[in-house]
C-alpha positions as CSV (number, residue, x, y, z in Angstrom):
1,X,-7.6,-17.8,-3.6
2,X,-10.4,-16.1,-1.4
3,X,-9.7,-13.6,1.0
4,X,-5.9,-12.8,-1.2
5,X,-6.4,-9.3,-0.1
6,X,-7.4,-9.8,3.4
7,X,-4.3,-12.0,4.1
8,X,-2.0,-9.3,2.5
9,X,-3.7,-6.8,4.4
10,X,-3.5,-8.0,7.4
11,X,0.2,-9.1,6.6
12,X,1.0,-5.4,5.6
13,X,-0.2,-3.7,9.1
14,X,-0.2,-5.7,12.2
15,X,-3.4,-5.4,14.1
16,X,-1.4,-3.7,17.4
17,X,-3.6,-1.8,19.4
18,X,-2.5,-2.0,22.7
19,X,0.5,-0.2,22.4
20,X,1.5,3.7,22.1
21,X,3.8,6.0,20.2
22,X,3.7,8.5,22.8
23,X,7.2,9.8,23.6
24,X,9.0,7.7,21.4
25,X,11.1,9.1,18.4
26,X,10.0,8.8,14.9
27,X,13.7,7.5,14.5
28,X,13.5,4.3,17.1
29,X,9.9,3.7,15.6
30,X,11.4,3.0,11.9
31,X,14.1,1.1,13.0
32,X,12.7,-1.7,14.9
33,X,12.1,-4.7,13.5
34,X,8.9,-5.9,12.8
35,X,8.1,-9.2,12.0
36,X,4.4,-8.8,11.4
37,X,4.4,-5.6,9.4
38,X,5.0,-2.1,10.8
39,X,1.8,-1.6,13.1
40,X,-0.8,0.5,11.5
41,X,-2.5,1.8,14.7
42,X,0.8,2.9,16.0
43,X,2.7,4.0,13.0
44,X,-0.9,6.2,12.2
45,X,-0.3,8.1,15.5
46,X,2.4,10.3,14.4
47,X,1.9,13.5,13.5
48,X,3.0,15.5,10.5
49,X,5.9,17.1,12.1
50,X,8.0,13.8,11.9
51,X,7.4,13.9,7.9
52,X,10.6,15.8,7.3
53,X,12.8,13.6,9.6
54,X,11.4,10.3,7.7
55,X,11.7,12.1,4.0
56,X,15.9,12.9,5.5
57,X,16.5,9.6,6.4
58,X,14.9,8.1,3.0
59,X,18.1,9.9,1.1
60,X,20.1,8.9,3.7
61,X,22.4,5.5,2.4
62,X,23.1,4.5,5.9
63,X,19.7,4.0,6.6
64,X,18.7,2.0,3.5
65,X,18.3,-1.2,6.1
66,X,15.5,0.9,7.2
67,X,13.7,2.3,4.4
68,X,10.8,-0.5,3.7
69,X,9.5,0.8,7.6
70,X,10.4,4.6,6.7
71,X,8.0,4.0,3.8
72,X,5.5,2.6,5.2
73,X,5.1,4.4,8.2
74,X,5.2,7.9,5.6
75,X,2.0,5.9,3.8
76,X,0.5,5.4,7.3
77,X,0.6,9.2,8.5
78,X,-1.0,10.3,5.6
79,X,0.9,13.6,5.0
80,X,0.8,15.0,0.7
81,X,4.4,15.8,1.5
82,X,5.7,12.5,1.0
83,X,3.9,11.8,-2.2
84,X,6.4,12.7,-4.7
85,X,9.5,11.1,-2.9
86,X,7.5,7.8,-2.6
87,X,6.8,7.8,-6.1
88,X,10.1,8.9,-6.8
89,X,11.8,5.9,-4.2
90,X,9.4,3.3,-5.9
91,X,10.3,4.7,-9.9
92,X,14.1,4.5,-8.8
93,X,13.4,0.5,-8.0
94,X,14.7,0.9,-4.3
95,X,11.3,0.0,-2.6
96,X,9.9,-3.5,-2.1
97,X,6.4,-4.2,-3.9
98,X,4.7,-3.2,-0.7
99,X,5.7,1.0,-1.0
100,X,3.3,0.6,-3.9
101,X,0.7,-1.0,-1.9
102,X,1.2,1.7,0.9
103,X,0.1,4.7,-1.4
104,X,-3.2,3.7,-0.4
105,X,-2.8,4.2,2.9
106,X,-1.6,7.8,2.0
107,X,-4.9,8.4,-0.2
108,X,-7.2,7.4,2.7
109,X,-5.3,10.0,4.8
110,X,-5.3,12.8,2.5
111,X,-7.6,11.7,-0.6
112,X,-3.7,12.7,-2.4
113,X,-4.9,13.0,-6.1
114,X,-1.4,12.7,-7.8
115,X,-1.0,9.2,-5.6
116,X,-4.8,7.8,-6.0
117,X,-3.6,8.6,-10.1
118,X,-0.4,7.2,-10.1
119,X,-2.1,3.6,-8.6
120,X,-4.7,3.6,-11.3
121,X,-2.2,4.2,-14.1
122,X,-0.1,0.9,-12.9
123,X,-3.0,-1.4,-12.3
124,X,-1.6,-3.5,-15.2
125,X,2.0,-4.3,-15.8
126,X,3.9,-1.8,-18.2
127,X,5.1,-3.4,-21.4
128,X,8.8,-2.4,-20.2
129,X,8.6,-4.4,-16.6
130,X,11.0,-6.7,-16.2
131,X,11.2,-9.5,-13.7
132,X,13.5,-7.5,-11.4
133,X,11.1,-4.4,-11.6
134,X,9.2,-3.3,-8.4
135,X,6.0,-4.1,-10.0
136,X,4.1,-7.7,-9.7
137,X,6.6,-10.4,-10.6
138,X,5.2,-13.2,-12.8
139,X,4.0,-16.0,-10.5
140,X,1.2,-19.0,-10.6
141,X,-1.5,-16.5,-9.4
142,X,-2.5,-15.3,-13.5
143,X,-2.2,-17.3,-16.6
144,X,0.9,-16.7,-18.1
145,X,-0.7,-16.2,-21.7
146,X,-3.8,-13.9,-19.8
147,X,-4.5,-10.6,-21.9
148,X,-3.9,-8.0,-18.7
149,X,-1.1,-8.8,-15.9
150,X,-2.3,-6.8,-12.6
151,X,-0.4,-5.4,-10.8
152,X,-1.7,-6.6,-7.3
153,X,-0.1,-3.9,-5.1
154,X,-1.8,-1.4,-7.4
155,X,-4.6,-3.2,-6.4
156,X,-4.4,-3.5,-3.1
157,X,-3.3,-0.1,-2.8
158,X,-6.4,1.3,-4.4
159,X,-8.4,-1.3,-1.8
160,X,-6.9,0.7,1.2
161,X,-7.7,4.1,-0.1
162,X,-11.7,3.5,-0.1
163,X,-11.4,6.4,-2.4
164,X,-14.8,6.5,-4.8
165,X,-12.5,7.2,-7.9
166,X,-10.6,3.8,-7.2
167,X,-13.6,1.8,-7.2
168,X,-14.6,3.4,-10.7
169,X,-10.8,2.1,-11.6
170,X,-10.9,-1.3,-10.4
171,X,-14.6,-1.9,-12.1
172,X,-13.5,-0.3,-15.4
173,X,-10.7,-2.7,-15.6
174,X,-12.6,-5.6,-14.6
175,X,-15.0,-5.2,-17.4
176,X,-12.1,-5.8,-19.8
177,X,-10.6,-8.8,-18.1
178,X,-10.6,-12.1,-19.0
179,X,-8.9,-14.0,-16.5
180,X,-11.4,-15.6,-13.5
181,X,-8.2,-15.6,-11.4
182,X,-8.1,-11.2,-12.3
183,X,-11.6,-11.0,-12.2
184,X,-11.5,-12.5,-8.3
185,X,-8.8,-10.2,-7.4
186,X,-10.6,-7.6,-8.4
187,X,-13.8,-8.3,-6.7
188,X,-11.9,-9.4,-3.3
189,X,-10.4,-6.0,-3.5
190,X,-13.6,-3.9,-4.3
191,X,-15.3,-5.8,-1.6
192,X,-12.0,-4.4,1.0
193,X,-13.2,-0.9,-0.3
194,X,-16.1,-1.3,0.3
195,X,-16.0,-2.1,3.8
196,X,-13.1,0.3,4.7
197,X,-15.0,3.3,2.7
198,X,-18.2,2.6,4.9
199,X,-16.2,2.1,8.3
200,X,-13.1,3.8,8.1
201,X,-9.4,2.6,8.1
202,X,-9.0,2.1,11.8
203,X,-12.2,1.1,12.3
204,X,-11.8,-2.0,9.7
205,X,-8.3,-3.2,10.7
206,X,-10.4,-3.3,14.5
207,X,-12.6,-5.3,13.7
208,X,-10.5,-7.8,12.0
209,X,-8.9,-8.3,15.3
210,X,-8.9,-12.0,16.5
């Protein structure tokens, strides 16, 4: 199970550097598809003025085929704006687990203290998920019959942000696990934090070019 959070990651943003968003529309951008992940470098580019156009289409139905990009591409520019609809598009159950992940993108960005807070309250699993819930879905990574179930993109969003306050989090909870399988999960991630809090966002997805 070592390096579980570099692999999701790298899976989440694909290490494209050589490309460039300049003069193309925030709407073409979101609906490509992207087999790798939307690309972080590119996605990160934008500037705030295409927040309202993404937060529009996010309501819109007929671009629902579209809405995991449109998420993650609001996480990757960074803007406060979109805090409360993400929250509100992941609380609604319409997002895939990754919009929880992509918070931390957003937190790196902006240091947003209403999305770092919302990660730390869901690093474990609420009493009322259910296996259809947008949070982690039960699989062979934890012990069934463990005391905590992580949510991993809580995690691993809290891993992106670098944010001091998240390492507190993720060593507070640690301290109060039981699980080795938890326990590596959480040091893989504070490890990520580490290394993205002392470089930098870009700086750390660079280097982890082949």
């Amino acid at each position: 199970m070592r390096n579980l959070t570099l692999k999701i990651l790298v899976a989440l943003a694909v290490l494209t550097w050589a490309g460039s968003v300049a003069g193309q529309d925030i709407k073409e951008f979101v609906r490509q598809i992207y087999v790798h992940g939307v690309p972080y470098a590119e996605a990160s580019e934008y500037k705030a003025s295409v927040v309202p156009t993404l937060l529009e289409m996010l309501k819109n139905p007929k671009e629902q085929t579209h809405w995991s990009n449109i998420v993650v591409t609001l996480g990757m520019i960074g803007d406060a704006r979109a805090v409360g609809p993400m929250i509100a598009f992941i609380e609604k159950g319409r997002a895939k687990t990754n919009a929880v992940m992509v918070l931390g993108y957003l937190i790196n960005k902006s240091g947003n203290r209403r999305a770092l807070d919302y990660l730390i309250t869901n690093l474990t699993l609420p009493a009322r998920t259910r296996t259809e819930d947008v949070f982690l879905q039960r699989d062979d990574l934890f012990d069934a019959t463990a005391e905590h179930k992580l949510n991993k993109y809580a995690v691993m969003g809290l891993a992106l942000s670098g944010h001091p306050r998240a390492a507190e989090a993720l060593k507070s909870i640690r301290n109060s696990l039981k699980s080795s399988a938890e326990k590596e999960m959480i040091d893989e991630a504070l490890e990520t934090l580490k290394k993205i809090a002392d470089k930098g966002l870009s700086e750390y997805y660079r280097t982890l070019r082949p």
